[in-house]
Short mmCIF file of the C-alpha atoms (twelve columns), coordinates in Angstrom:
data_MODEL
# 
_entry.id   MODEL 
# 
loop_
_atom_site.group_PDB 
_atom_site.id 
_atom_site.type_symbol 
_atom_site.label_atom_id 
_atom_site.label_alt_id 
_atom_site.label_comp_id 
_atom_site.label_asym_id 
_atom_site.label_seq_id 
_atom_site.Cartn_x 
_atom_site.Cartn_y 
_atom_site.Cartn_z 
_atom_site.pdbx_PDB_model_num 
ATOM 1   C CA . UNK A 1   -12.482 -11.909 9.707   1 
ATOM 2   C CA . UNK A 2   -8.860  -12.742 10.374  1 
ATOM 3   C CA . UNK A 3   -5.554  -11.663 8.580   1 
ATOM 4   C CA . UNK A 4   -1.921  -13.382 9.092   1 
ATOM 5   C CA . UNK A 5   0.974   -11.592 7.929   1 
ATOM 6   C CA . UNK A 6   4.469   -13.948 7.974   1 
ATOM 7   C CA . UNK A 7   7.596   -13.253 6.064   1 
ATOM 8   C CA . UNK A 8   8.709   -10.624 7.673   1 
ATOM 9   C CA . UNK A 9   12.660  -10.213 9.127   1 
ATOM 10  C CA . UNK A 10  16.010  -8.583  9.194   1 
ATOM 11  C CA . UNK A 11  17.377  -8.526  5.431   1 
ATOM 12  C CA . UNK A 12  20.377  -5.869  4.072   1 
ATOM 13  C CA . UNK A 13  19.930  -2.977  2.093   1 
ATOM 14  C CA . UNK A 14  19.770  -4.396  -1.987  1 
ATOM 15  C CA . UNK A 15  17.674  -7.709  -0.211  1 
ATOM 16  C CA . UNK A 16  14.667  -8.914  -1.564  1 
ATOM 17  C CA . UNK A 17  12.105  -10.479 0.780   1 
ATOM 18  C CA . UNK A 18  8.205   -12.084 0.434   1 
ATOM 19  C CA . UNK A 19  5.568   -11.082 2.776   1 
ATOM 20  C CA . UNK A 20  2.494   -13.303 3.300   1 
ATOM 21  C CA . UNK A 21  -0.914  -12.354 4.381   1 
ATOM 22  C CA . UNK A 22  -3.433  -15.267 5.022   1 
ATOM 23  C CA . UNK A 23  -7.046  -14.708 5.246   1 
ATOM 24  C CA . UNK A 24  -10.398 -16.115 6.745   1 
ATOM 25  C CA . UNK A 25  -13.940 -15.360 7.647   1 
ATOM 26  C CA . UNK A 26  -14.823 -13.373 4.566   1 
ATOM 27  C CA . UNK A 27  -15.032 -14.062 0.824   1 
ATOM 28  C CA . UNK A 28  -11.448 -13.584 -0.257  1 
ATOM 29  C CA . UNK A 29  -11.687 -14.422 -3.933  1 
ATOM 30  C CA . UNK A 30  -14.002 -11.404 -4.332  1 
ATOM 31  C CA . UNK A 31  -12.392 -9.181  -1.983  1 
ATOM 32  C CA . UNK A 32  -9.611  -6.655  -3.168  1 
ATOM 33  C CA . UNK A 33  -6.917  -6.450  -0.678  1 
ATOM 34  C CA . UNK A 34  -4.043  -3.732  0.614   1 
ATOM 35  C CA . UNK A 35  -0.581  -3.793  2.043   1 
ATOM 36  C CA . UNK A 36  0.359   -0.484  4.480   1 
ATOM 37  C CA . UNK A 37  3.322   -0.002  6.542   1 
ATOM 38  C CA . UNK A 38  3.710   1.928   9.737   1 
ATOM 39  C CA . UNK A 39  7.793   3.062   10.714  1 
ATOM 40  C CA . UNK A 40  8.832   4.195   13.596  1 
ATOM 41  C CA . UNK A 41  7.265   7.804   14.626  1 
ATOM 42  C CA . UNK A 42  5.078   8.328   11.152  1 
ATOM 43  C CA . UNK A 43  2.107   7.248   10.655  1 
ATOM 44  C CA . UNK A 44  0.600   3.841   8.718   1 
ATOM 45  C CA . UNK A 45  1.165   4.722   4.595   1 
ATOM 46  C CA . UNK A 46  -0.519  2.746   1.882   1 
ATOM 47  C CA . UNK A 47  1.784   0.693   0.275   1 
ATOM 48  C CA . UNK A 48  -0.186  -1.198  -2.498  1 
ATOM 49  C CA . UNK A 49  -3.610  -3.318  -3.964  1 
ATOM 50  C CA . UNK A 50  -4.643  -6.023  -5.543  1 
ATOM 51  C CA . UNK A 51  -8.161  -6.242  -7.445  1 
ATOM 52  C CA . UNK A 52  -10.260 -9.062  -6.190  1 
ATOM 53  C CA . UNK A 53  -9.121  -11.542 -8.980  1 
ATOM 54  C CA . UNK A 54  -5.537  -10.139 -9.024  1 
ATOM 55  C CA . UNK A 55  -6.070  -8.490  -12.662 1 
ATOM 56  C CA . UNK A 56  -5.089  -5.129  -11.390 1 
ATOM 57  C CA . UNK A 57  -2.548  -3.586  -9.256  1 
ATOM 58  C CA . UNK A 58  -1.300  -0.220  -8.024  1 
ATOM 59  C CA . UNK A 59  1.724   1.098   -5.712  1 
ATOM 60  C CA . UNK A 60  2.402   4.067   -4.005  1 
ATOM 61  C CA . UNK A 61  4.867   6.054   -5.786  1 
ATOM 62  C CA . UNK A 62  8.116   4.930   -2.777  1 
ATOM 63  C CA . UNK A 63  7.360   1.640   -3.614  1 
ATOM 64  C CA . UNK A 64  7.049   1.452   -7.408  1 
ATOM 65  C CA . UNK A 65  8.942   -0.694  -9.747  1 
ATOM 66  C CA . UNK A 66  10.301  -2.335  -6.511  1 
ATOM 67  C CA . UNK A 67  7.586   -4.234  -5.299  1 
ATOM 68  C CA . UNK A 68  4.804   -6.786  -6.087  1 
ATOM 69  C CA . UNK A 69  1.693   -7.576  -4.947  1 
ATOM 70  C CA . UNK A 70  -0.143  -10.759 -5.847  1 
ATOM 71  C CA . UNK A 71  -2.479  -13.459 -4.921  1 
ATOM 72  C CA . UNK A 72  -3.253  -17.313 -4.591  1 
ATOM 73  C CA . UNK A 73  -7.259  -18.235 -4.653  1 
ATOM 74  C CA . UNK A 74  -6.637  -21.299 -3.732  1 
ATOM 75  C CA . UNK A 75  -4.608  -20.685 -0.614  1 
ATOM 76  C CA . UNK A 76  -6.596  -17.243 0.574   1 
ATOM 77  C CA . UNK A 77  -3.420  -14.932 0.533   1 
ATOM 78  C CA . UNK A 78  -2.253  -12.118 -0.536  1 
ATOM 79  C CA . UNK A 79  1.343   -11.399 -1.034  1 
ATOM 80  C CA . UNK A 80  4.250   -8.645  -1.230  1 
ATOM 81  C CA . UNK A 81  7.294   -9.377  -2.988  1 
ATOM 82  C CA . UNK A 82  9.814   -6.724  -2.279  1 
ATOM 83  C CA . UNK A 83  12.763  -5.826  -3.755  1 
ATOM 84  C CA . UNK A 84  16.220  -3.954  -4.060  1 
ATOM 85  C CA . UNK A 85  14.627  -2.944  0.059   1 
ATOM 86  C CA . UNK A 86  16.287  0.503   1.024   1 
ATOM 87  C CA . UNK A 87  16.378  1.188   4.841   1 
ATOM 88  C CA . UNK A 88  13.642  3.565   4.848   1 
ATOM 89  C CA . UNK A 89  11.635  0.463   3.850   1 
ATOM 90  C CA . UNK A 90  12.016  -0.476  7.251   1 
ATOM 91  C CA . UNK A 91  8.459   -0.836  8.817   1 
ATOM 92  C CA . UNK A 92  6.162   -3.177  10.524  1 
ATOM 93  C CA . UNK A 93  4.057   -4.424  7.150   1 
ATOM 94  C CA . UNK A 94  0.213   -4.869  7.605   1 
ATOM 95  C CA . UNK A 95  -2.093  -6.339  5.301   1 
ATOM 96  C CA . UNK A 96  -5.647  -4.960  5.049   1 
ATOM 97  C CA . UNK A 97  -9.252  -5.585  3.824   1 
ATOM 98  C CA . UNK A 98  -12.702 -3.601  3.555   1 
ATOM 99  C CA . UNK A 99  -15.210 -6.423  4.119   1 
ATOM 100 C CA . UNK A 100 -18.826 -4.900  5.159   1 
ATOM 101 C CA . UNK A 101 -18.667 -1.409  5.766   1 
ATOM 102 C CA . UNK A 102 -15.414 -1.984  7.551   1 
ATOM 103 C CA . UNK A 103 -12.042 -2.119  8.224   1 
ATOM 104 C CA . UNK A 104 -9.850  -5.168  8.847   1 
ATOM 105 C CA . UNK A 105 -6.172  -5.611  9.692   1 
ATOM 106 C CA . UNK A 106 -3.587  -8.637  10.537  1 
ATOM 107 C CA . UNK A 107 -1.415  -8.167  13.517  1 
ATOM 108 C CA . UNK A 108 1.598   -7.102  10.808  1 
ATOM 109 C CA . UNK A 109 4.620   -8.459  10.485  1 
ATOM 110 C CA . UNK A 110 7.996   -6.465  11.196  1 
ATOM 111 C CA . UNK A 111 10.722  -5.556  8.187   1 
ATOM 112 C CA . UNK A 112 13.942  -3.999  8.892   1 
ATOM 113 C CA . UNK A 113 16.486  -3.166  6.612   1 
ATOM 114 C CA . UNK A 114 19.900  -2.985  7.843   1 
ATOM 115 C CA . UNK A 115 23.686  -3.964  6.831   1 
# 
C-alpha cells in the first residue's frame, strides 16, 4: 500500500488551495479514505472522510463549511479542497487508509498559511 500527498505550499490567510492524495496496492474504489493534519507541537487531528464511492462525507467541526473532500475512481485519489485557510490551518496534511486490519499513511504534504 502506498499514499502520495501533493498540493501542498505557502498560500495567505483567505487562500484556497487543493491537496492530492494518490493511492496504490489496495482496492481504492472500495476503500473509504481520511485526511489528518499534524501542526507544530500538537498532535495529528482528523480532519475529514470520504465513503468508499464518495456518497458520504464528514469534517471535523475546525474544518467545516471550509473544506472538501472528494474523489476520482478513475485516477485512485482522494482530494482536499480547502478554503478561506486561516493560519491555524497551518499543518503538514496526511492522507490515510484502513486496508486489512491496518493503518496506512502517505509521507504528507506541508501547508502553511501566512501573509
Amino acid at each position: 500500500v502506498q499514499l502520495v500527498e501533493s498540493g501542498g505550499g505557502l498560500v495567505q490567510p483567505g487562500g484556497s488551495l487543493r491537496l492530492s492524495c494518490t493511492g496504490s496496492g489496495f482496492t481504492f474504489y472500495s476503500s473509504g479514505m481520511r485526511w489528518y493534519r499534524q501542526a507544530p507541537g500538537k498532535e495529528r487531528e482528523w480532519v475529514g472522510f470520504i465513503n468508499n464511492y464518495g456518497g458520504s462525507t464528514n469534517y471535523a467541526a475546525p474544518v467545516k463549511g471550509r473544506f472538501t473532500i472528494s474523489r476520482d475512481a478513475v485516477k485512485n485519489t482522494v482530494y482536499l479542497q480547502m478554503s478561506s485557510l486561516k493560519p491555524e490551518d497551518t499543518a503538514v496534511y496526511y492522507c490515510n487508509v484502513y486496508y486489512r486490519d491496518r493503518d496506512y499513511w502517505g509521507q504528507g504534504t506541508q501547508v502553511t498559511v501566512s501573509p
